[in-house]
Structure formats: C-alpha cells, structure tokens
C-alpha positions as CSV (number, residue, x, y, z in Angstrom):
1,X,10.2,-55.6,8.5
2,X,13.4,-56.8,6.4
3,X,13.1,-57.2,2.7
4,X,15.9,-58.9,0.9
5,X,17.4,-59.2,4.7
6,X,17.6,-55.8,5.3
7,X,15.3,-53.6,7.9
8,X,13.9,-51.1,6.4
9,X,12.9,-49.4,9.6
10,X,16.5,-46.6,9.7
11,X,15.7,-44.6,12.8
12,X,13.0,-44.5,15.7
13,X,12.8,-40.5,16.7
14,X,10.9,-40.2,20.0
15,X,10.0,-36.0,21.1
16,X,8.6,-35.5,24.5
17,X,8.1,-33.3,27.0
18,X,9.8,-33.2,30.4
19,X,7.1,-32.0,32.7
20,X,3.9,-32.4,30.1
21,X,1.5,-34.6,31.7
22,X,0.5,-36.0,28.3
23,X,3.9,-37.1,27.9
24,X,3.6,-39.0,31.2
25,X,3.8,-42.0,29.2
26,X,6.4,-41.7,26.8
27,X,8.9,-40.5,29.6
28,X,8.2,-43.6,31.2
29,X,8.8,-45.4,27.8
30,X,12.4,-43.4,27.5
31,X,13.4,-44.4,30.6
32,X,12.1,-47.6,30.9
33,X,11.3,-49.6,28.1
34,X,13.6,-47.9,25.4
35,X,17.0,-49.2,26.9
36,X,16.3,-52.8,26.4
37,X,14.2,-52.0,22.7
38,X,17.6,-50.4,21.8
39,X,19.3,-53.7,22.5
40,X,16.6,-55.9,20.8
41,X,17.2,-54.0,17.9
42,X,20.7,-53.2,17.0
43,X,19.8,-52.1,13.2
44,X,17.8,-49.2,14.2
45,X,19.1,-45.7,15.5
46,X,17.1,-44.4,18.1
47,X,17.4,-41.0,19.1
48,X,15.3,-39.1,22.0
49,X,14.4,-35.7,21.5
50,X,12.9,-33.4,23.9
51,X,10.6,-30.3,23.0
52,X,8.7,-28.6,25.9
53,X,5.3,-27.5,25.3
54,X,4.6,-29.9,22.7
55,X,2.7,-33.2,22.7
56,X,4.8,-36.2,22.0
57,X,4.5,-38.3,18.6
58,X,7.0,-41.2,17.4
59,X,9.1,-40.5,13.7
60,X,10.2,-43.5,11.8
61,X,12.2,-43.2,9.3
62,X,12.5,-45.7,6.5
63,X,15.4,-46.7,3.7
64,X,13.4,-45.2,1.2
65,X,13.0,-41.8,3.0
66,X,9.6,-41.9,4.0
67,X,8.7,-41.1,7.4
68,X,5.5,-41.7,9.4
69,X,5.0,-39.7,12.4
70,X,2.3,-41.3,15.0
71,X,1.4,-39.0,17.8
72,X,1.5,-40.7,20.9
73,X,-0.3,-38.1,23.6
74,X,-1.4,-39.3,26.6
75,X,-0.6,-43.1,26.2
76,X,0.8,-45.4,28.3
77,X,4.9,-46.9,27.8
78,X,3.2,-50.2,27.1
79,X,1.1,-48.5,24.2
80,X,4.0,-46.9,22.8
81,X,5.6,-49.8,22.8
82,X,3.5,-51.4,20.4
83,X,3.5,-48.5,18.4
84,X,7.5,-48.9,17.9
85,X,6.9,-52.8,17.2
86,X,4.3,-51.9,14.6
87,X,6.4,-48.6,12.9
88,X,9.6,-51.4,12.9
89,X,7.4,-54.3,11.3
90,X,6.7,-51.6,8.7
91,X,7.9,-51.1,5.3
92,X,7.0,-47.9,4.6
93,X,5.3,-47.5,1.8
94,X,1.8,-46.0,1.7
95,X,-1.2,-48.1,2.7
96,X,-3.9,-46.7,0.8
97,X,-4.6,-46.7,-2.9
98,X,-6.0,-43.0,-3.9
99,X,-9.5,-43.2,-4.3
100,X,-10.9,-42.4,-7.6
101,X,-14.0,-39.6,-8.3
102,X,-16.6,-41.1,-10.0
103,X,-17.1,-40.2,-13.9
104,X,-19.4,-37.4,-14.3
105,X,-20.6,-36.4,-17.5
106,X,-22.0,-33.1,-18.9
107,X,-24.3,-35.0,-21.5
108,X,-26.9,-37.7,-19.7
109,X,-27.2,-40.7,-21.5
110,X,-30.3,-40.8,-23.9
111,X,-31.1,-44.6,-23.1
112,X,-31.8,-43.5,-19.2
113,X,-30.0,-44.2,-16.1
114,X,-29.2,-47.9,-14.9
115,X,-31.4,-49.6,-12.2
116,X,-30.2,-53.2,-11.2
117,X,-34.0,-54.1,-12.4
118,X,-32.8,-53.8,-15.9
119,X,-30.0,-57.0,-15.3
120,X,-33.2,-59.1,-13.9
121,X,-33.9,-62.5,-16.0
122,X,-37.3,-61.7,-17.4
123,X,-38.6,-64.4,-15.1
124,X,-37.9,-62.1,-12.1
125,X,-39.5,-59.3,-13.5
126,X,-43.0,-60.8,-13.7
127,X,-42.1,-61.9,-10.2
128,X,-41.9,-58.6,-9.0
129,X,-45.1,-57.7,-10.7
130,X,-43.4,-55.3,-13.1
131,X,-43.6,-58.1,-16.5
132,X,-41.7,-55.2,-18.6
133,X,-39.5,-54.2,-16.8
134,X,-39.1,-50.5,-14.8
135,X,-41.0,-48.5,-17.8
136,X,-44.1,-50.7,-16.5
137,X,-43.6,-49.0,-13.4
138,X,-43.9,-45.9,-14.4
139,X,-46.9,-46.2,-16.7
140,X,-50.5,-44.2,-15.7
141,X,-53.0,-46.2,-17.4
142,X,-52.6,-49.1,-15.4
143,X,-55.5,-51.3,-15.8
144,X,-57.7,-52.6,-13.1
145,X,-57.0,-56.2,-13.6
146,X,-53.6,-55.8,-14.3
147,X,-53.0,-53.8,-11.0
148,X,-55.4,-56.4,-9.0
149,X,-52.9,-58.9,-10.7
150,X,-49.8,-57.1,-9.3
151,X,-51.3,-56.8,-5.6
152,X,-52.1,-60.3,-5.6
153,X,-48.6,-61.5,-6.9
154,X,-47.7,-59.0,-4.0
155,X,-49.5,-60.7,-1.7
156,X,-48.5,-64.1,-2.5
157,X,-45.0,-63.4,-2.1
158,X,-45.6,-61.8,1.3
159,X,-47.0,-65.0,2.5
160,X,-44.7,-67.4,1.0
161,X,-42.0,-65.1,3.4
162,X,-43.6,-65.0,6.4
163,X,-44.5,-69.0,5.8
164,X,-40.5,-69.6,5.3
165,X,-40.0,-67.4,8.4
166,X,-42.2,-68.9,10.4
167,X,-40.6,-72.2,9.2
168,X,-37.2,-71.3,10.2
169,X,-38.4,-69.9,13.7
170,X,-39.7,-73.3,14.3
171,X,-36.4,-74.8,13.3
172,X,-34.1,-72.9,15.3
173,X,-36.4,-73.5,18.2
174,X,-36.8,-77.3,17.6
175,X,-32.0,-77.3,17.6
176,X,-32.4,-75.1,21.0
177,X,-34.6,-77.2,22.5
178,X,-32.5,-80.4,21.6
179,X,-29.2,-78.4,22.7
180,X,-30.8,-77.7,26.4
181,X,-31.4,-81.2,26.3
C-alpha cells in the first residue's frame, strides 16, 4: 500500500527448499509466477533465498523496519501469490490493539456485585416476578400468595410467548405459501 505516494512494502524475501515437497509450491511460485510479479512491481526488491531442510515462509519488509514473516508450507504458487499481493497491500504496522486484563481488586465491593437486573426499570422487575429487585430473589420467607403470584406471572408470560410464536409460525407459513404460488 503507498502512503503519501510511497510503497511501503521495501523487499519481498521468499526461502525455499529445492527438493522439500512442502516447498512444491513455492518453487513453482519462483519460477513461474515471480518473474512477471517482479515486473508488476518495480518498487519492491525481491530476493529468493534457498535453505534446505526448512519449510518455506515469505519476509516482507516495510519502510518502517517491521517485518512480517507468513509461512507458506505446502501451498500452491497461486496461494502464494496472494499472500505477496496481500504482504504488498500492507502497511505494516500491527493489526491488533493489546488486550487489556480486567481490573481485579483485593477488597470486594461492600454494595455487592452487579447483575444487569439491577439496570431493569422497576416495571420490568415486577414483570419478572422479582418486584424488588434480586434481594427478592434471594429471600426464604417467601409467602404462599406471593410465590403463587410469581408462578402465575410466570405462567402468563410463557403463554403470551408461545401465543406470539405460534403467531409468527402462521405468518411465515401464510408468505411461503403465497411465494409457491
């Protein structure tokens, strides 16, 4: 890839093996397909390097003196080839961000750990059957009535799903039918 007009792509390294059969491919890539990839692209050095006993890989190296090394064993010229397209589209900075560890704590927090029950509205809390929140959940003494009152809600909503279900199976059947028509 060029930036400001300049490729930043400085030299395409390719190490093979001369008898390896994993470097089947990338022989065939040297011979074949590198000639005329040398002439597409003037602005790059290519060089060939050959290592017996060693698997082959592609080196790119970039103007700001990072390299990426992609190991090509076992892959066909055409594959390669796409590899060199994709290392010279490249700029050669990293990818990734670093991924940051979570924050751990040695002292727990004295208001409890966070449930995403706590963000409800208090609306969707009595929906749920639990009209204080998650310390409802948790509390023995439960009365009859109120349990009876939390299975019911339970039930309700179980019904009102399988009612919507059964609504949109009946839907999607009623657009198949009209599209076979």
């Amino acid at each position: 890839m060029s930036r400001n007009g300049v490729w930043q792509l400085k030299r395409l390294v390719v190490t093979y093996c001369d008898w390896g059969g994993s470097s089947r491919g990338a022989r065939l890539f040297v011979e074949e397909v590198l000639p005329t990839f040398k002439q597409e692209n003037p602005q790059i050095h290519f060089r060939t390097q050959m290592r017996r006993s060693h698997h082959p890989f592609l080196r790119a190296v970039y103007r700001n003196d990072s390299e990426r090394v992609i190991g090509v064993k076992n892959l066909s010229a055409e594959e390669i080839f796409h590899y060199g397209v994709w290392l010279r589209a490249s700029t050669g900075r990293k990818t990734s961000i670093p991924v940051k560890e979570r924050h751990k704590t040695h002292t727990p927090s004295v208001q409890g750990t966070w449930s995403p029950v706590l963000d409800l509205p208090q609306k969707l809390q009595w929906a749920n059957g639990t009209p204080e929140g998650p310390a409802a959940r948790s509390r023995p003494e439960e009365n009859a009535r109120a349990k009876a009152a939390r299975l019911a809600a339970k039930t309700v909503r179980k019904a009102a799903q399988a009612e919507q279900e059964r609504a949109l199976k009946a839907y999607r059947e009623g657009l198949d039918l009209h599209l076979r028509l």
